[in-house]
PDB file of N, CA, C and O in Angstrom, chain B, residues numbered from 101:
ATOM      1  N   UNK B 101     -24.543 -10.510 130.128  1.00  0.00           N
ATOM      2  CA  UNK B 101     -23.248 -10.807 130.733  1.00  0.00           C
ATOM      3  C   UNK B 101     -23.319 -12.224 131.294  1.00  0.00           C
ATOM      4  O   UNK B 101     -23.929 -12.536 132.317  1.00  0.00           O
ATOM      5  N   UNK B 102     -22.705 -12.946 130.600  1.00  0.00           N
ATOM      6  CA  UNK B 102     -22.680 -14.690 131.144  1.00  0.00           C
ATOM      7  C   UNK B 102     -21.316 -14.805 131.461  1.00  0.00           C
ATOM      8  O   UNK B 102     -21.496 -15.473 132.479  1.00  0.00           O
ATOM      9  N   UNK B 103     -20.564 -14.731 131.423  1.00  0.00           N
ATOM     10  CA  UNK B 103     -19.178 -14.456 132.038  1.00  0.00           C
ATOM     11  C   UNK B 103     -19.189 -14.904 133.856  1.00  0.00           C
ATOM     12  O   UNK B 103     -19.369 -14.069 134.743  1.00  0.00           O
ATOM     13  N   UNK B 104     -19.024 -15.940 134.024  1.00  0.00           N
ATOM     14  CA  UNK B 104     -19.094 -16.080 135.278  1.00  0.00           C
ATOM     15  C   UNK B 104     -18.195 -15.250 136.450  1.00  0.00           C
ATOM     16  O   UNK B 104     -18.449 -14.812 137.572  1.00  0.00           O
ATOM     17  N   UNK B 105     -16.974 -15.278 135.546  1.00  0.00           N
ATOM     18  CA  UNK B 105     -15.678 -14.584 136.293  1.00  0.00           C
ATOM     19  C   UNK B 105     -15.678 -13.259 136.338  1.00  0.00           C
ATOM     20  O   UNK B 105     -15.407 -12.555 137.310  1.00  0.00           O
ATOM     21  N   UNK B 106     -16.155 -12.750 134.679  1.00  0.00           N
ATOM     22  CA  UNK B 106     -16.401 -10.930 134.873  1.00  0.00           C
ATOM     23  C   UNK B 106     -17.374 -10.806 135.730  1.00  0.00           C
ATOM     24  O   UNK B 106     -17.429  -9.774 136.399  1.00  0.00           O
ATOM     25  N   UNK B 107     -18.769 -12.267 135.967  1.00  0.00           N
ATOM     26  CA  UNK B 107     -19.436 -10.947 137.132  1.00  0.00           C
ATOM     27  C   UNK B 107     -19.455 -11.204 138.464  1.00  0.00           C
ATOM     28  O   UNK B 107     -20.253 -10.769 139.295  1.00  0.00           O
ATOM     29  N   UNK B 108     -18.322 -12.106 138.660  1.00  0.00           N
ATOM     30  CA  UNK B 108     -17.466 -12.721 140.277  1.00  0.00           C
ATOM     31  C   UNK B 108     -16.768 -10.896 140.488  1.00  0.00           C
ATOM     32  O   UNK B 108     -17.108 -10.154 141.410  1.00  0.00           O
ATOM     33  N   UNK B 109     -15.558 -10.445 139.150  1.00  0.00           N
ATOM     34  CA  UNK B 109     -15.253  -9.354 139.448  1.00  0.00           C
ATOM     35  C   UNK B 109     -15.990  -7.849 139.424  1.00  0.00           C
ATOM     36  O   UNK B 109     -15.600  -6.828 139.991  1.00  0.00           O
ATOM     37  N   UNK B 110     -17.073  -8.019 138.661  1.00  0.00           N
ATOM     38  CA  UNK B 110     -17.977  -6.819 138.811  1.00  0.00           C
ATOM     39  C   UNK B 110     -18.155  -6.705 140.093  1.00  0.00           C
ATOM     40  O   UNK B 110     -17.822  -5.654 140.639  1.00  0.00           O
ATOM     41  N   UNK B 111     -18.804  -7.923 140.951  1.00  0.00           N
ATOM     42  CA  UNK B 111     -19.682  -7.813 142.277  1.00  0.00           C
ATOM     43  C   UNK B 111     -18.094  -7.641 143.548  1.00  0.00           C
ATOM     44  O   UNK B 111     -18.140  -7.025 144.613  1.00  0.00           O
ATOM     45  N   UNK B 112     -17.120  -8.223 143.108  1.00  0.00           N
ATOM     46  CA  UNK B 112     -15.985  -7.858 144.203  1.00  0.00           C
ATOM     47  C   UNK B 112     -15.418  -6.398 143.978  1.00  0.00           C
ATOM     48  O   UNK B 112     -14.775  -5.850 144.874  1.00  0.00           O
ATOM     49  N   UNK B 113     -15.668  -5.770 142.756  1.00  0.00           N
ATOM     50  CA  UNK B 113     -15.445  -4.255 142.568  1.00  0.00           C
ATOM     51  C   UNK B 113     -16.490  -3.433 143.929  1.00  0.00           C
ATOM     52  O   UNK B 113     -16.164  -2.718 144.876  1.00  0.00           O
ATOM     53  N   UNK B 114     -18.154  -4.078 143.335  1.00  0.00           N
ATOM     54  CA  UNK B 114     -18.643  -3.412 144.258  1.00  0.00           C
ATOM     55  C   UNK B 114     -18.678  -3.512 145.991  1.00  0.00           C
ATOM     56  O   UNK B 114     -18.913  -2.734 146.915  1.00  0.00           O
ATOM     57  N   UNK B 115     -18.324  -4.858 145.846  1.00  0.00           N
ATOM     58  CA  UNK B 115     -18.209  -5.518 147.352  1.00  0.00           C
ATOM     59  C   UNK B 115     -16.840  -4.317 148.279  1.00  0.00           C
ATOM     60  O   UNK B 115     -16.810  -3.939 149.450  1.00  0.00           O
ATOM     61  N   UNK B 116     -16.026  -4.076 147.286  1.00  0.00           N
ATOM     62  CA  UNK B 116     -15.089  -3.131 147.711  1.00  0.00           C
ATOM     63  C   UNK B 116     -15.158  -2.131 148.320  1.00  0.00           C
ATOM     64  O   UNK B 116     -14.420  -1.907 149.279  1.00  0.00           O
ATOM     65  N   UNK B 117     -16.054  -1.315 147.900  1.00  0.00           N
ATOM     66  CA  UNK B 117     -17.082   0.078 147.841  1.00  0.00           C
ATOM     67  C   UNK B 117     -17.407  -0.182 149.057  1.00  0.00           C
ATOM     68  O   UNK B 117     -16.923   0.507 149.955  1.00  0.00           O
ATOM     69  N   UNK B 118     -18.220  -1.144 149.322  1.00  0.00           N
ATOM     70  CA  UNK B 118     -19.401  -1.246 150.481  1.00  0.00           C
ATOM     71  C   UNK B 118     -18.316  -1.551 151.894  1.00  0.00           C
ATOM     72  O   UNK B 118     -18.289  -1.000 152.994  1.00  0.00           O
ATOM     73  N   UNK B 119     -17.663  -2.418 151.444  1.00  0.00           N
ATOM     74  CA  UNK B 119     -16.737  -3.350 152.778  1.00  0.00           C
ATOM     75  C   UNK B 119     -15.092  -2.920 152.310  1.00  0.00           C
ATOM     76  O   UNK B 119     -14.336  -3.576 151.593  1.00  0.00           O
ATOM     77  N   UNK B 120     -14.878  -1.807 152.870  1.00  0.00           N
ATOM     78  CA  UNK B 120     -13.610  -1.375 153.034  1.00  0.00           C
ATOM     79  C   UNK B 120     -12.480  -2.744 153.471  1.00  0.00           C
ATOM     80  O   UNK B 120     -11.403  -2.945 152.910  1.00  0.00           O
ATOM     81  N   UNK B 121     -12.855  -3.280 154.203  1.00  0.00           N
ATOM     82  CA  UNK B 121     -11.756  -4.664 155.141  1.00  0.00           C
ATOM     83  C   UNK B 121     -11.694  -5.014 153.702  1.00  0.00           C
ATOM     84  O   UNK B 121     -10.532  -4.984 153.296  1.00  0.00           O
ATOM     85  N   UNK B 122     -12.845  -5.441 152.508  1.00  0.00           N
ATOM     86  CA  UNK B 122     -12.309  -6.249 151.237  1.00  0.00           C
ATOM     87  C   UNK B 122     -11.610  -5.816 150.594  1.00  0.00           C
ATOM     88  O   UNK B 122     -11.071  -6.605 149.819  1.00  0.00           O
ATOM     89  N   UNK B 123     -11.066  -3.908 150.485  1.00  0.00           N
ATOM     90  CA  UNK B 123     -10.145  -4.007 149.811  1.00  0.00           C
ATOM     91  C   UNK B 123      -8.537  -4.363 149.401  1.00  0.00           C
ATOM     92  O   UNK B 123      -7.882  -4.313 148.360  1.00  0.00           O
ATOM     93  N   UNK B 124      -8.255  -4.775 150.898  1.00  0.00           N
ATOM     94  CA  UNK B 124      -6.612  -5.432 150.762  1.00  0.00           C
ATOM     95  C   UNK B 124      -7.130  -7.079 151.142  1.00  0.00           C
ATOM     96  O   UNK B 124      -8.051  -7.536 151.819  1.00  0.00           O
ATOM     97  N   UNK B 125      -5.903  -7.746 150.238  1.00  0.00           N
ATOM     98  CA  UNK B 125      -6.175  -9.427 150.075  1.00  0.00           C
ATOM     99  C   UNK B 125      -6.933  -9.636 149.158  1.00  0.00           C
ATOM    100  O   UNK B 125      -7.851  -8.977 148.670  1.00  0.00           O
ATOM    101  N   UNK B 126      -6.276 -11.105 148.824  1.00  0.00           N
ATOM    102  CA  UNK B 126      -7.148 -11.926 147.973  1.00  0.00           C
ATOM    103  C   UNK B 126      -8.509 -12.125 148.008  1.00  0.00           C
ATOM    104  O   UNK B 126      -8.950 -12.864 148.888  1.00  0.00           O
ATOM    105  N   UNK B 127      -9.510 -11.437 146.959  1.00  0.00           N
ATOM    106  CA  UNK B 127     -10.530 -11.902 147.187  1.00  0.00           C
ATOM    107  C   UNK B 127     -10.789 -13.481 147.593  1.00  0.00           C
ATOM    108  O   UNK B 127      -9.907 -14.328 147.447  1.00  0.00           O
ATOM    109  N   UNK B 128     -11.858 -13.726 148.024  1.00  0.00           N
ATOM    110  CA  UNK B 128     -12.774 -15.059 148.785  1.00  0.00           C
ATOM    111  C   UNK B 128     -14.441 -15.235 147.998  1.00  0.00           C
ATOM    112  O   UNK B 128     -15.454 -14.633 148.354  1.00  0.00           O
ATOM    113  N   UNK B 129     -14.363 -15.928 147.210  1.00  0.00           N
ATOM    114  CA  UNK B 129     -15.966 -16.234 146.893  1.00  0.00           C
ATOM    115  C   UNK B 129     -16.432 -16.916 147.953  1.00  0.00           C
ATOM    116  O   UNK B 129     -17.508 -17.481 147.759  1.00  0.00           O
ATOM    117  N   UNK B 130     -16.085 -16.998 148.711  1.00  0.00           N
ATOM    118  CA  UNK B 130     -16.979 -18.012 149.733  1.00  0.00           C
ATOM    119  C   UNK B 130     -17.210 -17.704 151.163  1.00  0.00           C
ATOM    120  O   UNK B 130     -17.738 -18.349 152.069  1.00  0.00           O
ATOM    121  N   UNK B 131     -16.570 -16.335 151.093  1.00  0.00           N
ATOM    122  CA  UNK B 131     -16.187 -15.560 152.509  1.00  0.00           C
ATOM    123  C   UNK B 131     -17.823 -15.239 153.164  1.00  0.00           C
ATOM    124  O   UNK B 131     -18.524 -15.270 152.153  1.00  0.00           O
ATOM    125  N   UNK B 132     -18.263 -15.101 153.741  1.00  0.00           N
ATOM    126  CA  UNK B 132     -19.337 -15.302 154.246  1.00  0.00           C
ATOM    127  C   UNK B 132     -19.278 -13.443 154.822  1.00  0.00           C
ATOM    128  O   UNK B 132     -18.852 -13.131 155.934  1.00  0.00           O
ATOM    129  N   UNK B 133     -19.750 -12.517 153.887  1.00  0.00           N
ATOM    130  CA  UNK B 133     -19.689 -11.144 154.148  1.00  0.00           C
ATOM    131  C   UNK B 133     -20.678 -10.674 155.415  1.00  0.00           C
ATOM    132  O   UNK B 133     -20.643  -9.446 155.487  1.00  0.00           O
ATOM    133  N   UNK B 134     -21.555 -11.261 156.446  1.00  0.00           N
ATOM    134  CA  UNK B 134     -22.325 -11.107 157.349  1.00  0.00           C
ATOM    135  C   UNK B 134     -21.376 -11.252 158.293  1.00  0.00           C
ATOM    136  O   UNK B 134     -21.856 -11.039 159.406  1.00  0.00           O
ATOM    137  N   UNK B 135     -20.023 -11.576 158.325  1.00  0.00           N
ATOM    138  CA  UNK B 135     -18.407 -11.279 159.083  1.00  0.00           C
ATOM    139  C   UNK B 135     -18.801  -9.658 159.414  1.00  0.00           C
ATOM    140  O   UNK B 135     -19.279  -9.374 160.512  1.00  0.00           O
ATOM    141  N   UNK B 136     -18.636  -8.937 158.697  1.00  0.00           N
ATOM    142  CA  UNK B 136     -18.312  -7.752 157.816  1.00  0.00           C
ATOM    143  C   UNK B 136     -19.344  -6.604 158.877  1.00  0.00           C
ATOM    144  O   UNK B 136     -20.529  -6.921 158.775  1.00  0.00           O
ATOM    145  N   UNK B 137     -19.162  -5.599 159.665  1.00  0.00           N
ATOM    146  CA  UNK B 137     -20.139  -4.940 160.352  1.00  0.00           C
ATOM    147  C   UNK B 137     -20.756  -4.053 159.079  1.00  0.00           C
ATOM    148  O   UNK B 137     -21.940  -3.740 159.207  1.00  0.00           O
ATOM    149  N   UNK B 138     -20.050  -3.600 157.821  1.00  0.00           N
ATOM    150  CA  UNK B 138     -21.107  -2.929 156.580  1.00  0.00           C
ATOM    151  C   UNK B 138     -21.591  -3.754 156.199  1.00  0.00           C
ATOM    152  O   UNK B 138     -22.116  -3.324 155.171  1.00  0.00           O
ATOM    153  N   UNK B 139     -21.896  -5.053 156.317  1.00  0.00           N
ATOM    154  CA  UNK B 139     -23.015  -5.800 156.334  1.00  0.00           C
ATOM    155  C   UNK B 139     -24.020  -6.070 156.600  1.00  0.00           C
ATOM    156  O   UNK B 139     -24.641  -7.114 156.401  1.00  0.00           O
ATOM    157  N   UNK B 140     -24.428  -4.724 157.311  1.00  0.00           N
ATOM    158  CA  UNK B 140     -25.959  -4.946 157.951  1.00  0.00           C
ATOM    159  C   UNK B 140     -26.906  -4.694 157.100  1.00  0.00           C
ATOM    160  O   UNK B 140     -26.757  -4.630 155.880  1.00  0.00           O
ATOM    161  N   UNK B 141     -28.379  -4.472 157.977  1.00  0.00           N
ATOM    162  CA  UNK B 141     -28.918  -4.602 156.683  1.00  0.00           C
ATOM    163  C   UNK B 141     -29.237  -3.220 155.605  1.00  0.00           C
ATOM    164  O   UNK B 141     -29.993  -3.354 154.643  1.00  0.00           O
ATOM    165  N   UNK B 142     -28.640  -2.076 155.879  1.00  0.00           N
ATOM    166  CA  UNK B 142     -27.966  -0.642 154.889  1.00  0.00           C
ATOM    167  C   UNK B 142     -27.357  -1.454 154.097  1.00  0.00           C
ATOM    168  O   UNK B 142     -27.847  -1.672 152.989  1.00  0.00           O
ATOM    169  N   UNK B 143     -26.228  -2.041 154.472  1.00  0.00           N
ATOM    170  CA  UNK B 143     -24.964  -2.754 153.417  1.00  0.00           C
ATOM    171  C   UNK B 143     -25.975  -3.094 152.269  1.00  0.00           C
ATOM    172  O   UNK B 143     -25.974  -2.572 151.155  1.00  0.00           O
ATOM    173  N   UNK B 144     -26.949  -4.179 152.782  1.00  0.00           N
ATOM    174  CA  UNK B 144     -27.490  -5.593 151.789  1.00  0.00           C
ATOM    175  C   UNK B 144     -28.532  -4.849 151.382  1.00  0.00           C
ATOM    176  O   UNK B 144     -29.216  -5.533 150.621  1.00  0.00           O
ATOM    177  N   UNK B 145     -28.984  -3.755 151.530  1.00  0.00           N
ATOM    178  CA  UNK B 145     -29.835  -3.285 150.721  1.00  0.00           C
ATOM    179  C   UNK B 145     -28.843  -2.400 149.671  1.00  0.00           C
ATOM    180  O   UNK B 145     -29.200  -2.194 148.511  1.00  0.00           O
ATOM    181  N   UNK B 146     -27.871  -2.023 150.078  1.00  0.00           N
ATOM    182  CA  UNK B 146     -27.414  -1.023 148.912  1.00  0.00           C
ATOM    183  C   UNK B 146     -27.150  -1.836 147.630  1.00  0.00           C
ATOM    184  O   UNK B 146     -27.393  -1.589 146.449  1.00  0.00           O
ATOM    185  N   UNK B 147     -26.469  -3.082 148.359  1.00  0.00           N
ATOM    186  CA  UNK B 147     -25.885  -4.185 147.446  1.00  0.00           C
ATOM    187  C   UNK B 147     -27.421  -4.656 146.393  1.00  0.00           C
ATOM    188  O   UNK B 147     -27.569  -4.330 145.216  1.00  0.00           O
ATOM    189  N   UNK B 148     -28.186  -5.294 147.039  1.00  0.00           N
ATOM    190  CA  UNK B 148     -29.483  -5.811 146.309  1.00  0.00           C
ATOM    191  C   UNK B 148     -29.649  -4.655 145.256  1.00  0.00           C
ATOM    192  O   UNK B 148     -29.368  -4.902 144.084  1.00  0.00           O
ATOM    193  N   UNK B 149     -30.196  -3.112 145.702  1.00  0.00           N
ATOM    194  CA  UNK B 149     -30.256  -2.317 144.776  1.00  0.00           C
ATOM    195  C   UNK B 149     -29.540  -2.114 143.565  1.00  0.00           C
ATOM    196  O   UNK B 149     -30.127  -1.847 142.516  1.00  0.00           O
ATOM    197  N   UNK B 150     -28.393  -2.217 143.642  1.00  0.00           N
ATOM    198  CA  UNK B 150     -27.049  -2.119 142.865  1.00  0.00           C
ATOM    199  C   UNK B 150     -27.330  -3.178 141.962  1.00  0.00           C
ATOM    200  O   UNK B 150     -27.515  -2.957 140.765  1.00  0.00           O
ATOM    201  N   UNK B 151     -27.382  -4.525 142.552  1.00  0.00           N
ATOM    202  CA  UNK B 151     -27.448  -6.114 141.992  1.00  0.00           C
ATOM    203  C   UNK B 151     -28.862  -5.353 140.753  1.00  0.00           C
ATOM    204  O   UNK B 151     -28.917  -5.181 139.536  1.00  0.00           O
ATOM    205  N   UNK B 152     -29.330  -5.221 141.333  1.00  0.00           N
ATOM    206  CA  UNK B 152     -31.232  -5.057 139.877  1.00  0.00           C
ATOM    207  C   UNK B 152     -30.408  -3.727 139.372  1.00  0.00           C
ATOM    208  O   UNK B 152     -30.621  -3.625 138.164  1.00  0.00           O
ATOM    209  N   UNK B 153     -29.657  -2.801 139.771  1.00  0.00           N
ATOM    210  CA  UNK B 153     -29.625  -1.688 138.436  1.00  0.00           C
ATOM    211  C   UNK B 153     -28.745  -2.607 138.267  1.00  0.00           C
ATOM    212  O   UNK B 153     -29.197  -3.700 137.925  1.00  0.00           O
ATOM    213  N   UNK B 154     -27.438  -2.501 138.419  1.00  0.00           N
ATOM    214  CA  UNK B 154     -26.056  -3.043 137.538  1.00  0.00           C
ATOM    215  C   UNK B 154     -26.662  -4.357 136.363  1.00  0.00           C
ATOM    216  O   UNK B 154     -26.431  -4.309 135.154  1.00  0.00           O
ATOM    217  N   UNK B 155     -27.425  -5.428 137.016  1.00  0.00           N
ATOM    218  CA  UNK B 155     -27.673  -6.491 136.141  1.00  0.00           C
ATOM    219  C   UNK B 155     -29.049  -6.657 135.412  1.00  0.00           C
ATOM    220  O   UNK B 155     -29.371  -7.646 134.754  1.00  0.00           O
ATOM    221  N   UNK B 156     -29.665  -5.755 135.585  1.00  0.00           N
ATOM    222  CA  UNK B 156     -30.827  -5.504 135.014  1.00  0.00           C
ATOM    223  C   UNK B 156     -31.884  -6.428 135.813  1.00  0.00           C
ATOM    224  O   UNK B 156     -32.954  -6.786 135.322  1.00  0.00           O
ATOM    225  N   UNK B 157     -31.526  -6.699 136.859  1.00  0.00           N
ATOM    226  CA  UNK B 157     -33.079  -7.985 137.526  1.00  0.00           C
ATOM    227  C   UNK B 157     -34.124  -6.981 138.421  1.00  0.00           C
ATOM    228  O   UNK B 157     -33.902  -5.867 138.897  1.00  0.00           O
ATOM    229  N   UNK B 158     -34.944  -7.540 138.446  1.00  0.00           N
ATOM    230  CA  UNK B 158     -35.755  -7.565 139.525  1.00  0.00           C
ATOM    231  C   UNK B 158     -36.044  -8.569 140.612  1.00  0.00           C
ATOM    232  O   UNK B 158     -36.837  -9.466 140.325  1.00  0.00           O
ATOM    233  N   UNK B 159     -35.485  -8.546 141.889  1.00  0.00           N
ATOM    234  CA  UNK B 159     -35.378  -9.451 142.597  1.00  0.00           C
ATOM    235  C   UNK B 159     -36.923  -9.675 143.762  1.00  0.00           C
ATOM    236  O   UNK B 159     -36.920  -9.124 144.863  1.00  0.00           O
ATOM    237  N   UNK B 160     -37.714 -10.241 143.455  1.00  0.00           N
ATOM    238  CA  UNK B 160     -39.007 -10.635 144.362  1.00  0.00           C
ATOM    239  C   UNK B 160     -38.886 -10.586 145.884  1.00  0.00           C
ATOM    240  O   UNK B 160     -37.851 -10.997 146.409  1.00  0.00           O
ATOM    241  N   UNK B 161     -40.277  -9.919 146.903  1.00  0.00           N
ATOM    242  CA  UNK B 161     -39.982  -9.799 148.076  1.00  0.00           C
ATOM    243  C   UNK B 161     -39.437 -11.452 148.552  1.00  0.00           C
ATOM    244  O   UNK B 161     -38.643 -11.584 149.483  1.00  0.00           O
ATOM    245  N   UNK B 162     -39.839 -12.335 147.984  1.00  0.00           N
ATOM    246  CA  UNK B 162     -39.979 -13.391 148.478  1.00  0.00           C
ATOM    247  C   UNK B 162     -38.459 -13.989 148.393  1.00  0.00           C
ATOM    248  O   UNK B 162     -38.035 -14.713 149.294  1.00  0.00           O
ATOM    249  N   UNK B 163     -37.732 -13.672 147.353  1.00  0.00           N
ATOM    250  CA  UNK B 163     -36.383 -13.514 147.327  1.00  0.00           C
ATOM    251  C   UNK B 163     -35.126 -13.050 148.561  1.00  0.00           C
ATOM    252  O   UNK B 163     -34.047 -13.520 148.922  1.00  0.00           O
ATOM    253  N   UNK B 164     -35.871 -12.009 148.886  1.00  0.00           N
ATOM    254  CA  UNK B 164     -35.067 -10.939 149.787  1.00  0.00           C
ATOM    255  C   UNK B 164     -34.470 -12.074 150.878  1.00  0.00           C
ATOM    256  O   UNK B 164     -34.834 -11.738 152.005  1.00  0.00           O
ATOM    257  N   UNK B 165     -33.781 -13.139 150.904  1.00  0.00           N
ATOM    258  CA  UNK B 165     -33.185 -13.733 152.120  1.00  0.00           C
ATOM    259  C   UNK B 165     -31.671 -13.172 152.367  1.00  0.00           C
ATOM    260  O   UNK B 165     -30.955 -13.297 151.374  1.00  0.00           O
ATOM    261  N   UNK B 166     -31.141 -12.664 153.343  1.00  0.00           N
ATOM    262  CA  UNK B 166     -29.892 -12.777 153.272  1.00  0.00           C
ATOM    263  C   UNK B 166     -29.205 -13.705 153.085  1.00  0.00           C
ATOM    264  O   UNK B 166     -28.154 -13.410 152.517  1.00  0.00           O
ATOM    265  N   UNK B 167     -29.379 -15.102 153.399  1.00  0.00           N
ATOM    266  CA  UNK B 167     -28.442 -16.453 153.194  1.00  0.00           C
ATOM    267  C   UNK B 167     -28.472 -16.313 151.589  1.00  0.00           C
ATOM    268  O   UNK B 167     -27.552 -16.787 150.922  1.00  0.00           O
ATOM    269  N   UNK B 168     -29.317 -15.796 151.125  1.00  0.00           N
ATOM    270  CA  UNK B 168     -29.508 -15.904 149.178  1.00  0.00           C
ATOM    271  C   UNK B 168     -28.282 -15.206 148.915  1.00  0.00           C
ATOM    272  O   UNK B 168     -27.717 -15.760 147.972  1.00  0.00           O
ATOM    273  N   UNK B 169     -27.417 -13.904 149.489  1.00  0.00           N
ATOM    274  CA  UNK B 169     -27.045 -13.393 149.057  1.00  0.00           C
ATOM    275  C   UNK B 169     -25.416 -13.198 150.407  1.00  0.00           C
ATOM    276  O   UNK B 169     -24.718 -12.230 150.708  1.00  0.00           O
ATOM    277  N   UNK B 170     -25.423 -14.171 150.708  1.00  0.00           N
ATOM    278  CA  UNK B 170     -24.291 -14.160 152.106  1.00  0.00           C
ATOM    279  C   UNK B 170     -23.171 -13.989 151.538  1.00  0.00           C
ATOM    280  O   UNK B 170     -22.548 -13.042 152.018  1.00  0.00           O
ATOM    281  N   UNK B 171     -22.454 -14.738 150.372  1.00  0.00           N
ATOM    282  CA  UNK B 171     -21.489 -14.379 150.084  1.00  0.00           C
ATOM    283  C   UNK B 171     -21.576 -14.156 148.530  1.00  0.00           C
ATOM    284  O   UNK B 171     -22.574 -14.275 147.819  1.00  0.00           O
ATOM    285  N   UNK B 172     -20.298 -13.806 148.172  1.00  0.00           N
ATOM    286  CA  UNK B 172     -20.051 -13.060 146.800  1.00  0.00           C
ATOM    287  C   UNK B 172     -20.359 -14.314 145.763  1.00  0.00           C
ATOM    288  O   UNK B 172     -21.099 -14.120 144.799  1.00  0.00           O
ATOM    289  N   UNK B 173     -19.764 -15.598 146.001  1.00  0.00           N
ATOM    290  CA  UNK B 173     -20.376 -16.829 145.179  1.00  0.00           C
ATOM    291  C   UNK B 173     -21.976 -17.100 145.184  1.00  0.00           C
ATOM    292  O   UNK B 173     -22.449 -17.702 144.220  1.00  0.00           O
ATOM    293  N   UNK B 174     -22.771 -16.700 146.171  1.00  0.00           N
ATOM    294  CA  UNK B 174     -24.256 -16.707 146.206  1.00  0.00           C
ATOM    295  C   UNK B 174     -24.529 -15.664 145.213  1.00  0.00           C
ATOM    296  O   UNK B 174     -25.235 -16.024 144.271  1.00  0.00           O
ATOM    297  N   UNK B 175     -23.986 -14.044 145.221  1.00  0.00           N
ATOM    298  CA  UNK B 175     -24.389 -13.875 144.367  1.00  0.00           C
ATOM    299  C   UNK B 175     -24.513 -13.475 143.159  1.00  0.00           C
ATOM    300  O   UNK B 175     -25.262 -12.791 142.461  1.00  0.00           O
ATOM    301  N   UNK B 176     -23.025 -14.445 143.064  1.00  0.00           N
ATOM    302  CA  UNK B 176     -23.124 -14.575 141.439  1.00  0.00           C
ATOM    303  C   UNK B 176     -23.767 -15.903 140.547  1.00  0.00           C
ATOM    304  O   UNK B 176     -23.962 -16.166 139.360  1.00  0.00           O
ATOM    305  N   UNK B 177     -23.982 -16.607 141.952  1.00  0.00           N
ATOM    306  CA  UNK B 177     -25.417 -17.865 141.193  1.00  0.00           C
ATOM    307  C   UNK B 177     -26.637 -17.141 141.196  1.00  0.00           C
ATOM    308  O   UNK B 177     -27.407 -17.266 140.244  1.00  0.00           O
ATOM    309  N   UNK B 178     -26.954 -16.266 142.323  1.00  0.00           N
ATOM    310  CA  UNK B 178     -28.249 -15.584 141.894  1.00  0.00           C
ATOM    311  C   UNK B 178     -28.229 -14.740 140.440  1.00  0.00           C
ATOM    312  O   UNK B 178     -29.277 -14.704 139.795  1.00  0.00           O
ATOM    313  N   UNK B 179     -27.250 -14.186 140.023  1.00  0.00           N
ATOM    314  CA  UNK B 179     -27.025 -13.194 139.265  1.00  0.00           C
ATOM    315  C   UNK B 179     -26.958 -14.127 137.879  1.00  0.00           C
ATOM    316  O   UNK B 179     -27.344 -13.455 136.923  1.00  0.00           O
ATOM    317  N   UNK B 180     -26.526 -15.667 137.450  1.00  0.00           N
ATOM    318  CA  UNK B 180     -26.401 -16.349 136.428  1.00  0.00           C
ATOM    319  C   UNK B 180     -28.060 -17.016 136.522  1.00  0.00           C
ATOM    320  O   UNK B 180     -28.812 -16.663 135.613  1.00  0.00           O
ATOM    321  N   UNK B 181     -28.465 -17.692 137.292  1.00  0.00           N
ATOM    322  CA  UNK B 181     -29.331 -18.250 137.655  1.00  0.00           C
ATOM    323  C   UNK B 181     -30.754 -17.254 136.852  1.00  0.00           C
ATOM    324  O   UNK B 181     -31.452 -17.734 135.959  1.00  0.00           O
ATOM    325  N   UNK B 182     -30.953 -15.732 137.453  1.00  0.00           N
ATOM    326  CA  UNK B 182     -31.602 -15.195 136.801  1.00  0.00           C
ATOM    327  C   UNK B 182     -31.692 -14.749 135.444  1.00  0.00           C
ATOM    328  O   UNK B 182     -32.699 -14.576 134.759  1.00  0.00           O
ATOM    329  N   UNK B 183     -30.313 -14.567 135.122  1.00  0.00           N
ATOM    330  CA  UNK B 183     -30.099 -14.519 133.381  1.00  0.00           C
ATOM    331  C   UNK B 183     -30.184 -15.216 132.808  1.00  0.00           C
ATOM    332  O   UNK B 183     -29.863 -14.876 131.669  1.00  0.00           O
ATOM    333  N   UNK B 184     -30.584 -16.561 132.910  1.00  0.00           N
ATOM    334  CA  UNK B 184     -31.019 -17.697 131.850  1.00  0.00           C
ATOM    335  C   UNK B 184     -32.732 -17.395 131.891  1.00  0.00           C
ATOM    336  O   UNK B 184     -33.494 -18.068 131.197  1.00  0.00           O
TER     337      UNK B 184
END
């Protein structure tokens, strides 16, 4: 999946799920989801988990930063970034 935009909307499908407030309004790639109280760190682990099944990665402990993954544009550069 190289589709930058299908996987901007894959990850705001799931971002939905997790963070109820995202489902009314225009999504925000740049919204900084650590706003968000299902953002803790339950949220960002469900999300990370999701991120390696849904896209097939394996993401390294050394990886695990939240700023890597703060907003929905982070991580869909993590998510292109690893598929090359």
């Amino acid at each position: 999946m190289a589709d930058r935009q299908l996987i901007l909307d894959t990850v705001f499908q799931r971002l939905r799920e997790v963070i109820p407030a995202l489902r009314d309004g225009e999504p925000d790639a740049e919204k900084d989801l650590r706003e968000y109280p299902e953002f803790d760190s339950l949220g960002v682990l469900e999300i990370l988990v999701w991120l390696e099944s849904e896209f097939s990665l394996v993401i390294p402990d050394e990886e695990l930063v939240v700023d890597r993954f703060s907003t929905p544009a982070k991580i869909v550069d993590y998510i292109v970034a690893s598929q090359s």
